[in-house]
C-alpha positions as CSV (number, residue, x, y, z in Angstrom):
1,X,-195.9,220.2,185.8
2,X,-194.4,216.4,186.8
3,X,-197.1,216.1,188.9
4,X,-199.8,217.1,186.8
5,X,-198.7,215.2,183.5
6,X,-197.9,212.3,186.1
7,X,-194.5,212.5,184.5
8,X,-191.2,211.4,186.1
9,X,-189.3,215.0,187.0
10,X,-185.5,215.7,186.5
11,X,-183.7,218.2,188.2
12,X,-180.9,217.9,186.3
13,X,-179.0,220.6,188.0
14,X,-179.0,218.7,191.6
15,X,-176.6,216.2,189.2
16,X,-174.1,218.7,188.8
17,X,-174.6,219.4,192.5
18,X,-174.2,215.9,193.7
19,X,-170.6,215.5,191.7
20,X,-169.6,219.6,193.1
21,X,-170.4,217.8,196.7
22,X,-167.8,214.7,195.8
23,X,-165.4,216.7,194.6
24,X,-165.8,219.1,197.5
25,X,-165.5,216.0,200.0
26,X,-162.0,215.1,198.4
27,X,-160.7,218.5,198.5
28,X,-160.1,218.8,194.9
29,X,-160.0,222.1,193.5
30,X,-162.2,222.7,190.4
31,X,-159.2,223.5,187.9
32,X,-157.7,220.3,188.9
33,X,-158.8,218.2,185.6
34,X,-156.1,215.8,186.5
35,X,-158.0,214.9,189.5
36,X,-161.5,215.9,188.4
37,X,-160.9,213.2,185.7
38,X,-159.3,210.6,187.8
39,X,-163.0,211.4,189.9
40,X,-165.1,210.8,187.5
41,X,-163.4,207.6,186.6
42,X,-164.3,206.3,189.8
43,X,-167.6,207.3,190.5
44,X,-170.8,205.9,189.8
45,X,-173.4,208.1,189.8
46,X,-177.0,206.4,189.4
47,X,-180.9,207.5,188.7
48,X,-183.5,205.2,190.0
49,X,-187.0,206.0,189.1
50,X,-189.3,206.5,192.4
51,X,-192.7,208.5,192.8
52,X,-193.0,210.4,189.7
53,X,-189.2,211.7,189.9
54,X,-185.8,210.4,190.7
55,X,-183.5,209.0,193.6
56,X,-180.3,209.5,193.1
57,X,-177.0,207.7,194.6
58,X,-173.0,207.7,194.1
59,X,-171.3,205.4,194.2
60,X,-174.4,203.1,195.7
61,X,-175.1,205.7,198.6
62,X,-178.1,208.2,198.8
63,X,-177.4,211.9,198.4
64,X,-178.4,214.2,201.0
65,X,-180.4,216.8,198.9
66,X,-179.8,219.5,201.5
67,X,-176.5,218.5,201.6
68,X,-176.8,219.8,197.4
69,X,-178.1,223.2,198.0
70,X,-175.4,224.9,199.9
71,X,-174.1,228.0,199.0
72,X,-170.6,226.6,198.3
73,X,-171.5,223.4,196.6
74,X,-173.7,225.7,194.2
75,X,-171.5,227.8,193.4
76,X,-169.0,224.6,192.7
77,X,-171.3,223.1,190.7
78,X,-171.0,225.9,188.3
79,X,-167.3,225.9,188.2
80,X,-167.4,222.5,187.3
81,X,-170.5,222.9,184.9
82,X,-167.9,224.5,182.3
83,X,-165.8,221.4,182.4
84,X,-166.4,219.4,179.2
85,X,-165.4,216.2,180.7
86,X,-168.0,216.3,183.3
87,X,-170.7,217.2,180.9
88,X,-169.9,214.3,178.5
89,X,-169.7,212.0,181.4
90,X,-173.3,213.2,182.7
91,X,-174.8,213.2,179.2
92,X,-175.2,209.3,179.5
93,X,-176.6,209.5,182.9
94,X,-179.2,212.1,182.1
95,X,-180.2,210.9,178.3
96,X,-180.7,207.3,179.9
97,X,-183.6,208.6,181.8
98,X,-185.2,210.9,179.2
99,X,-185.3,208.7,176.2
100,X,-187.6,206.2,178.0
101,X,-190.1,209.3,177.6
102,X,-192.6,210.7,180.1
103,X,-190.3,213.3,182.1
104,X,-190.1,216.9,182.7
105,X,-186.6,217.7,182.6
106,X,-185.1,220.9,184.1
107,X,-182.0,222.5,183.0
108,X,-179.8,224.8,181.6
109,X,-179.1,222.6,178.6
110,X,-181.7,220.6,178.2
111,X,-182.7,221.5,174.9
112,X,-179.5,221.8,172.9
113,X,-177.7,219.6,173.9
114,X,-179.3,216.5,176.3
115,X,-183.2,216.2,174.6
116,X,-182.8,218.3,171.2
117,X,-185.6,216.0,170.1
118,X,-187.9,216.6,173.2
119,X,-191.6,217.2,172.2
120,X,-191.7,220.5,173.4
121,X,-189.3,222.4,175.1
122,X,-189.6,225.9,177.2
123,X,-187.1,228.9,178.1
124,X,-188.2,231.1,181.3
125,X,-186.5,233.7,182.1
126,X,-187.2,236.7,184.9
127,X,-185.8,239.8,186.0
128,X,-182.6,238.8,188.3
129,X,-184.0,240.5,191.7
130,X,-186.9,238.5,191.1
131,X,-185.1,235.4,190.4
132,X,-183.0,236.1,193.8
133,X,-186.2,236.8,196.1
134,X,-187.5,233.7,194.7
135,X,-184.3,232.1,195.6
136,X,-184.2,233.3,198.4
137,X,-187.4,232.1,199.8
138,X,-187.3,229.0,198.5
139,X,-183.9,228.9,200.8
140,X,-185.7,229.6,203.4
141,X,-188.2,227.3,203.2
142,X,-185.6,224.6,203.7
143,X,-183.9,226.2,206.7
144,X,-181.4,227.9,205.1
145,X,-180.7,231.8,205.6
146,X,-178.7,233.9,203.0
147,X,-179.0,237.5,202.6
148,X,-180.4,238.8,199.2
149,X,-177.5,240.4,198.0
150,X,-175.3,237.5,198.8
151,X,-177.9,235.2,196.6
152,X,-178.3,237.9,194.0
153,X,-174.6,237.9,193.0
154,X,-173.9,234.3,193.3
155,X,-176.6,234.1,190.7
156,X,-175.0,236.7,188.7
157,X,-172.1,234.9,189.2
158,X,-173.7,231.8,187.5
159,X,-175.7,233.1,184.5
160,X,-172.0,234.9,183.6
161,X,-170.6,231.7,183.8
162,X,-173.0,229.2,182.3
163,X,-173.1,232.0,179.0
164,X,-169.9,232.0,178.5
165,X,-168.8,228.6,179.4
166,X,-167.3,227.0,175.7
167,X,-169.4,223.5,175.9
168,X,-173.2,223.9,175.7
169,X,-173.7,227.7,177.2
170,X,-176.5,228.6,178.4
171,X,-179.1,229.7,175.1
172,X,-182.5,229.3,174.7
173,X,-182.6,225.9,172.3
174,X,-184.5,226.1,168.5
175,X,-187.9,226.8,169.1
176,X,-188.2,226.7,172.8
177,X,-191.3,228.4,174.1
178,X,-190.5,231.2,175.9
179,X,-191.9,232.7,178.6
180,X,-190.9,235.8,181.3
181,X,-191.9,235.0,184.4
182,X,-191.2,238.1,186.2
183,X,-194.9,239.6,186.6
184,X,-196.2,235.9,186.8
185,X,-197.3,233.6,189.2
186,X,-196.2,230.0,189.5
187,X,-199.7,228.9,189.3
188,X,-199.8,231.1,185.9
189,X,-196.3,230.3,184.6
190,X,-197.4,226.2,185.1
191,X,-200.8,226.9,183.7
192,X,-199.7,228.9,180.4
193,X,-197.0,225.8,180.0
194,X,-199.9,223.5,180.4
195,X,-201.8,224.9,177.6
196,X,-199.1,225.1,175.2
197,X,-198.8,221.5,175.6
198,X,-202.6,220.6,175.4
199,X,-202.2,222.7,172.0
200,X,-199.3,220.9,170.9
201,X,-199.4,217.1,172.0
């Protein structure tokens, strides 16, 4: 959809990936707000614009995306997700890129709680042994091999978190389009998304 708008895209989930991969490298445990904190006052976590999305670096160094899409710094990333302090010290870094407009954000708060004013905002959802094949190939695709049921209940694991978590759960935001993907295509999903914003814009 970046592409096609010519829209800068943010995966605002590999954020939460990139501080889970620091906080993995210094061995701190993810109920350790005393360090956590301590972390996060140290760290500089920045978002240069570059080819119609986003390089990131800490602390002035490039991230290693497939360094980010482990299974362990995944699932860390959610633990930490449900820290408040690490989402009010990533609100900045994510709001400072959307507000200059043109961008497709993507993530599991994007609506209610980093862009509540965004144009137009969509909620997909799919059956979760569709969401884990997907998963699953797209794993693949990048070298790495996890068995289904393995990705299946990490992502189980995930949705139960990010639901429940106290600071900005997981919801579909006020009027967000939604749309089940289970049955659908990405060509389809992208093209019904596409019309609704034609409609709309």
């Amino acid at each position: 959809m970046a592409d096609r708008l010519h829209y800068g895209y943010l995966d605002t989930g590999a954020l939460y990936r990139a501080l889970a991969w620091k906080v993995q490298q210094e061995h701190i445990a993810p109920d350790n707000l005393v360090d956590i904190e301590a972390l996060l006052c140290r760290t500089s976590l920045q978002l240069t614009a570059a080819d119609n999305g986003f390089v990131m670096t800490i602390d002035g160094q490039p991230v290693v995306q497939e360094e980010l899409r482990t299974s362990s710094v995944t699932q860390l990333a959610s633990s930490i997700a449900i820290v408040p302090m690490v989402r009010d010290w990533l609100l900045p870094v994510q709001q400072k890129v959307g507000n200059v407009g043109g961008v497709v954000a993507e993530g599991r708060d994007m609506g209610t709680r980093v862009f509540p004013n965004a144009d137009i905002k969509f909620f997909l959802d799919a059956d979760v042994n569709v969401r884990a094949r997907r998963r699953q190939q797209e794993l693949a695709e990048k070298g790495i091999q996890i068995d289904l049921d393995t990705v299946r209940d990490e992502m189980v694991l995930r949705d139960t978190r990010d639901r429940n978590r106290a600071t900005d759960p997981l919801r579909p935001a006020p009027h967000a389009i939604m749309i089940e993907t289970s049955q659908q295509s990405l060509d389809e999903v992208i093209g019904h998304m596409m019309g609704m914003i034609v409609d709309r814009l």
